[in-house]
C-alpha positions in Angstrom: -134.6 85.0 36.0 -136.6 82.2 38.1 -139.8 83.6 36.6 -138.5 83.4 32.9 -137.7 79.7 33.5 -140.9 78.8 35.1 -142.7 80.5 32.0 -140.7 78.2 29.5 -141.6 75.2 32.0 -145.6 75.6 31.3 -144.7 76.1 27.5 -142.4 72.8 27.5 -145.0 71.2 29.5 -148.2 71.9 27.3 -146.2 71.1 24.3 -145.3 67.3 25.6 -149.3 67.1 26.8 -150.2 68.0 23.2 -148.0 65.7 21.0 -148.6 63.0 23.5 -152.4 63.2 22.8 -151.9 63.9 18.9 -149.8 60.6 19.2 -152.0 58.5 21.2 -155.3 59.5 19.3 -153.7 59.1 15.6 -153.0 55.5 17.0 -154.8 52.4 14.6 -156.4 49.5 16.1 -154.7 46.5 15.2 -156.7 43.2 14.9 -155.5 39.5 13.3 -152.1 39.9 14.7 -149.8 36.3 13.7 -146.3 36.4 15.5 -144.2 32.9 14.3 -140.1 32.9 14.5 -138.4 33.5 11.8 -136.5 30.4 10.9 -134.9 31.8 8.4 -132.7 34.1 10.3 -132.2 31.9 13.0 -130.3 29.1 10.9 -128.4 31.8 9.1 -127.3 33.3 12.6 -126.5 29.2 13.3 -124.4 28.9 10.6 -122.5 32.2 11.1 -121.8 31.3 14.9 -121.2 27.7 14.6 -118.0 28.2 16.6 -119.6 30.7 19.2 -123.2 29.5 20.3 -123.3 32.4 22.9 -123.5 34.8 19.8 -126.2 32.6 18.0 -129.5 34.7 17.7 -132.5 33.0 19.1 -135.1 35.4 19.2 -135.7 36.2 15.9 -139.5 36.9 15.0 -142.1 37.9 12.5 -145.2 39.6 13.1 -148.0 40.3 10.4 -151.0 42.1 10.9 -154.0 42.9 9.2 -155.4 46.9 9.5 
């Protein structure tokens, strides 16, 4: 039994190694990144949480890039 186990160990173990480097080498290269808030979203979370300001979303973004 310990042996069958091991042998689907160094099966689950090459399969992770693979798709991690099928992930990491199908990876772009992303250049003329712009990250400004998004004000937009920020005043409408304002607005709905004008009673509650712990609720009120801050940390709204957007991000553009060029491939």
């Amino acid at each position: 039994m310990h042996k069958k186990t091991l042998i689907n160990q160094h099966y689950l173990i090459f399969f992770v190694l693979i798709l991690f480097f099928l992930v990491s080498g199908c990876s772009k290269t992303v250049k003329n990144c712009k990250i400004s808030p998004d004000y937009e979203r920020i005043g409408e979370s304002v607005v709905e949480n004008s009673q509650n300001i712990t609720e009120t979303e801050y940390k709204a973004g957007k991000m553009v890039c060029g491939f």
